[in-house]
DRENNUKE-273565 format. One record per residue (C-alpha): x, y, z. Coordinates in pm, whole numbers, padded with zeros to 5 digits, always signed. Example, Ala and Ser with C-alpha at 12.3 -4.5 7.8 and 13.67 -1.06 7.14 Angstrom:
+01230-00450+00780/+01367-00106+00714/
This chain:
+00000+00000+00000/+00170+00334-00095/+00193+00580+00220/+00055+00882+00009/-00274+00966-00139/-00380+00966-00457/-00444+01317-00602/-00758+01467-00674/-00728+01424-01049/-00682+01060-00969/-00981+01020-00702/-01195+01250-00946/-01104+01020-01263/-01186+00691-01051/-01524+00822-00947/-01616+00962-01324/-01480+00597-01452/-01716+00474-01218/-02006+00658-01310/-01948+00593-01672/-01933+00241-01657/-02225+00167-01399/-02472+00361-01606/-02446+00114-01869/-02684-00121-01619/-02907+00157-01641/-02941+00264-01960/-03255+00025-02031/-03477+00031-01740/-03689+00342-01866/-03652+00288-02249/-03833-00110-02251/-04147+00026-02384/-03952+00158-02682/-03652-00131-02707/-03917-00415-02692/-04170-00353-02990/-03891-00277-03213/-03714-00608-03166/-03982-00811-03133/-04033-00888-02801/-04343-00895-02538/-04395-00676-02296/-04342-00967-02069/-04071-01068-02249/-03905-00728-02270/-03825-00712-01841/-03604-00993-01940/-03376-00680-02043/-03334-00600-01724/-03376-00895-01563/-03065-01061-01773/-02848-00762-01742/-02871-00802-01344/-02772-01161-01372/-02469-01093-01575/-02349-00831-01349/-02393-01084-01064/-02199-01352-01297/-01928-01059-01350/-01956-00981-00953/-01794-01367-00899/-01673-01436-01213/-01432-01135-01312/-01410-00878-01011/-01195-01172-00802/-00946-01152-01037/-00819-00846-00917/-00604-01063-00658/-00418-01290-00895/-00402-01013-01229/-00245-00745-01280/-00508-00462-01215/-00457-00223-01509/-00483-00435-01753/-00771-00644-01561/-00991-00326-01572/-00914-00214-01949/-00954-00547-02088/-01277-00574-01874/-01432-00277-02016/-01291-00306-02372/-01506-00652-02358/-01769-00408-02293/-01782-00205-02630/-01905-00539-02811/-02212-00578-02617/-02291-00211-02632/-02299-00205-03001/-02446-00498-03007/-02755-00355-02806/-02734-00071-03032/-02757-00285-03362/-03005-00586-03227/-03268-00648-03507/-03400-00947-03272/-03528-01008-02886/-03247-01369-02873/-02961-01097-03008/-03049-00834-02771/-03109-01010-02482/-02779-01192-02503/-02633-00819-02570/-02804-00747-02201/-02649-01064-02006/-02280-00957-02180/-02319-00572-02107/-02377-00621-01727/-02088-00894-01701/-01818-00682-01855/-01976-00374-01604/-01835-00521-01337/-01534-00311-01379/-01665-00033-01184/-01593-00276-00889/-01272-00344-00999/-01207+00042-00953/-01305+00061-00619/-01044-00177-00470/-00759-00027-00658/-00856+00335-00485/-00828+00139-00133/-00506-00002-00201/-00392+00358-00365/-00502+00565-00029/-00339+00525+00348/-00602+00387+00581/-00637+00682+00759/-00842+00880+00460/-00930+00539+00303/-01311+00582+00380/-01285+00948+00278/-01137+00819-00098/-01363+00542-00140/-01641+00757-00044/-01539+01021-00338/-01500+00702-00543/-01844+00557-00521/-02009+00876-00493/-01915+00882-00874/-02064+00513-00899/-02420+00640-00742/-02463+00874-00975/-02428+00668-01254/-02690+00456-01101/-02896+00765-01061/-02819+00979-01394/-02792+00676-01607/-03199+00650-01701/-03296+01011-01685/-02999+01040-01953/-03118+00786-02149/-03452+00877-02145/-03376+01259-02264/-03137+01083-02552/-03372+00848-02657/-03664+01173-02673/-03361+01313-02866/-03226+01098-03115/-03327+00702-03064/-03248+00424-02788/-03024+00316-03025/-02843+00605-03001/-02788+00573-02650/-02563+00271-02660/-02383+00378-02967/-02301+00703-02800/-02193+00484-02444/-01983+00266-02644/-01753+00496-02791/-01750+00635-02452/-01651+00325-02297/-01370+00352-02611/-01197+00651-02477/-01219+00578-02102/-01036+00267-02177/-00765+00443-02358/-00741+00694-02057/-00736+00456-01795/-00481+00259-01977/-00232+00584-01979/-00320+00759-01654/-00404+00454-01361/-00082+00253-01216/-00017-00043-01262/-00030-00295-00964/+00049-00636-00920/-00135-00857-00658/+00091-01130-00490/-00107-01406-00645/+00055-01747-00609/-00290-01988-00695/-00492-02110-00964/-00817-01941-01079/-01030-02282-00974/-00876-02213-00601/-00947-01789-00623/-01319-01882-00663/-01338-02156-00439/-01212-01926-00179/-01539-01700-00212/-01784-01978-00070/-01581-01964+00249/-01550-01553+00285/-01892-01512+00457/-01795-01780+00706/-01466-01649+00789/-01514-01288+00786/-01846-01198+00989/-01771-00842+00927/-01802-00902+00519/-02144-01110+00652/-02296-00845+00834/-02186-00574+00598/-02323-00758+00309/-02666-00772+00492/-02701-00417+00589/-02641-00319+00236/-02853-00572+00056/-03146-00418+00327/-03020-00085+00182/-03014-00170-00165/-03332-00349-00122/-03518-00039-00077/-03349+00165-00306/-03432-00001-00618/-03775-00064-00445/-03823+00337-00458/-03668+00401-00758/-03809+00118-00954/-04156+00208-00826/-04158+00583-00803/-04147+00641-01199/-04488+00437-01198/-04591+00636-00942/-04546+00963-01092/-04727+00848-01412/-05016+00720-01258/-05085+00989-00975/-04907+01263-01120/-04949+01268-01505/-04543+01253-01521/-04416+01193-01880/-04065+01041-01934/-03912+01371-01950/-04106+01452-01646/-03954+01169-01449/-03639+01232-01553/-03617+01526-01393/-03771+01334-01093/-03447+01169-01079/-03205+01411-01107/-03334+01569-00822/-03279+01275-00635/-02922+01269-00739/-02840+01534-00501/-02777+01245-00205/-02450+01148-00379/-02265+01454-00171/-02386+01214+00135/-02057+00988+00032/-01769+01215+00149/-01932+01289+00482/-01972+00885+00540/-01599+00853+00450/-01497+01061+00682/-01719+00946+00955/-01582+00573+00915/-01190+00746+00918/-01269+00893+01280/-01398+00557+01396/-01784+00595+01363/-01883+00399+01196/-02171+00207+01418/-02261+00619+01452/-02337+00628+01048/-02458+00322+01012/-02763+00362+01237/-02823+00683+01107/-02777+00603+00767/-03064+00312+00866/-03289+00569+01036/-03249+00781+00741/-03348+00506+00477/-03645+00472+00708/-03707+00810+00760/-03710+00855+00376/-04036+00561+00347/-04190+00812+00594/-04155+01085+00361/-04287+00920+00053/-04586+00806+00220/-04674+01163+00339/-04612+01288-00008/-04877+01087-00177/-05125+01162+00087/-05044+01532+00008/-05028+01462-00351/-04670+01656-00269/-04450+01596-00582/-04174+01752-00311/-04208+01546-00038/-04156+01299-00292/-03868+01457-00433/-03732+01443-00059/-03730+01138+00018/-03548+01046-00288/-03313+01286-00173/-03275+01164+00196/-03315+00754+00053/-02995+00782-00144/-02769+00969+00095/-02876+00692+00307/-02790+00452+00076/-02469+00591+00011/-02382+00605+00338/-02436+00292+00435/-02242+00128+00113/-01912+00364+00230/-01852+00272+00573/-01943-00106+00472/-01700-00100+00216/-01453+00049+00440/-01496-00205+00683/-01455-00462+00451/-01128-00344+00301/-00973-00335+00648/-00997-00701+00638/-00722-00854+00442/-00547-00647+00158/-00442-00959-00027/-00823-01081-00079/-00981-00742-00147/-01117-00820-00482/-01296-01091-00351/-01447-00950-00008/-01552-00696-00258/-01689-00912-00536/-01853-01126-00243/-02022-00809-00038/-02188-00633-00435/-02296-00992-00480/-02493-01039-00207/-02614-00703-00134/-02707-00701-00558/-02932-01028-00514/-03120-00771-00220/-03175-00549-00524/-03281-00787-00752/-03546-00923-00535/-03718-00611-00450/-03706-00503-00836/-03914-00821-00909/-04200-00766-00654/-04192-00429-00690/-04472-00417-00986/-04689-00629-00767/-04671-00502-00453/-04804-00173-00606/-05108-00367-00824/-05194-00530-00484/-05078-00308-00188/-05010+00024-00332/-04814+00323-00242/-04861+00263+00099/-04762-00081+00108/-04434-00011-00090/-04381+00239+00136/-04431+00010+00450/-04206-00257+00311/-03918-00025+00261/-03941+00110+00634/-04000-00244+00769/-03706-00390+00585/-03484-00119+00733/-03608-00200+01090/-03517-00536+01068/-03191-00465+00928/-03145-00182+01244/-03254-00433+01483/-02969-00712+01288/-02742-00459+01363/-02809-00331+01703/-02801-00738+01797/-02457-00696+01626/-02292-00427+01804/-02470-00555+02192/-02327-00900+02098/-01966-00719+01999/-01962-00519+02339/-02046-00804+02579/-01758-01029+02424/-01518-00740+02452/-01508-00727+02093/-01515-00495+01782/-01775-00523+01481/-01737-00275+01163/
């Protein structure tokens, strides 16, 4: 680990990188009502898209992102995202639903070099403003996740969806190009087999119940973000005669929470990190609260608030968990990583595919109730953590 920081070029290039790369999950979630007629494919059939791209980013999550403790890292992450530029066009090209959705599956495996990224930053930055650079880092990963479908929504009004992922590859092109002249190179140790690297994951939760608990707070976390976010453009059609533009917007106000991520970083460097984790928890909650009082008020700000206050939660929470994690072991980084977005992902996943239903059959208010109640299980998990820690004498991250 070097003994100085990065510099701010560096930390702001990582976080952009990030951003630019992570969008490319996003890119299709509001443009499947235009994507699906023109290839063929169901309405039904067309949330595949999404659907598929999630699974290959999980895939990538196990698959690729442990390799950053056995190859060389630079070359890991540009070869990762060159792989990338295929798919894209791919997408962009598709004249069937079999072409595109294998386009989907191969775009969110290559993605997963946004989480190669995010290790290298941790091993480029001294422990003691570690949380502080990581939290720069993935503030810059957020927003893609945030700016990635109201930009391809105004694009698509624009031009075409096509155009979208014609205009993402060739910026996947250049970043590769940059990133192979401007990030160091770094060699892990290494010294095993691939078959052994991922063999090692299965026994990472076991070993590590920091990684564990970590994993769990931010699949909770992540469970109600995409819960919000997948059902709030519905939302806005239905109660408040939103167009895509409209919602759009919606989002980019909620983009604001990204400048939550520094604060969390430094938080975790002055050791509080049980502090910012029950807030950010509280806050999540809070932010369910919020959204429930908005539609009752038919308050498109309320609703603009808690979109606000969900994903500086959010943010916080993934910081000081990631943090934790990379105090761990250096050598196995990539894979604590790999492991925690894996598991906190599938939380994602599984609230994006009940989140349709739960409106048809429960509503606003139920959606709303589920996010709050999943958080206060998840703040009871951890309050059980941290009693257990302090009665053995011990510390929990």
């Amino acid at each position: 680990m070097q003994e100085k920081s990065p510099s701010p070029a560096m930390v702001g290039l990582l976080a952009a990188s990030c951003g630019i790369i992570v969008a490319n999950i996003y890119y299709t979630q509001p443009l499947i009502g235009l994507i699906g007629p023109q290839v063929g494919l169901s309405a039904h059939a067309a949330s595949l898209i999404v659907s598929l791209t999630q699974l290959g980013y999980t895939a990538g999550l196990l698959l690729l992102v442990p390799l950053g403790d056995l190859v060389e890292n630079r070359k890991l992450m540009v070869a990762t995202i060159a792989a990338c530029i295929p798919a894209l066009l791919l997408t962009a090209t598709a004249r069937n639903g079999t072409v595109l959705l294998a386009a989907a599956a191969l775009t969110g495996f290559t993605a997963v070099a946004v989480q190669m990224l995010i290790p290298l930053a941790a091993h480029l930055t001294p422990e003691a403003r570690r949380g502080q650079v990581v939290g720069l880092v993935t503030s810059g990963l957020l927003a893609g996740i945030l700016f990635g479908r109201p930009i391809a929504s105004i694009i698509a009004a624009i031009s075409s969806w096509r155009m979208v992922f014609f205009l993402s590859a060739a910026l996947m092109a250049a970043l590769a190009v940059l990133l192979r002249v401007a990030l160091p190179r770094r060699q892990p140790q290494g010294g095993y087999h691939y078959g052994t690297l991922l063999r090692s994951l299965i026994s990472l939760p076991v070993k590590f119940p920091v990684l564990r608990q970590r994993a769990a707070y931010q699949a909770a976390a992540f469970g109600s973000f995409t819960l919000f976010w997948t059902g709030v453009p519905l939302y806005l059609a239905q109660h408040f005669g939103y167009t895509q533009r409209g919602i759009a917007v919606f989002a980019l106000v909620g983009a604001a929470g990204v400048l939550a991520a520094p604060i969390a970083g430094r938080l975790a460097d002055r050791g509080h990190s049980n502090i910012g984790t029950a807030g950010a928890m509280l806050g999540i909650a809070a932010a369910f609260g919020l959204a429930w009082l908005g539609a009752m008020a038919h308050a498109v700000v309320l609703l603009a608030l808690a979109g606000v206050v969900l994903d500086a939660g959010v943010q916080c929470s993934l910081v000081i968990g990631q943090r934790a994690i990379y105090l761990l072991q250096p050598e196995l980084r990539s894979r604590l990583n790999g492991m925690f977005m894996a598991i906190f992902f599938l939380g994602g996943a599984t609230a994006s595919a009940v989140t349709s239903t739960l409106l048809i059959h429960a509503g606003w208010g139920g959606l709303c109730a589920l996010g709050a109640g999943v958080q206060a299980l998840a703040l009871a998990y951890f309050l059980a953590v941290i009693t257990r820690a302090r009665r053995s004498s011990g510390v929990t991250g």
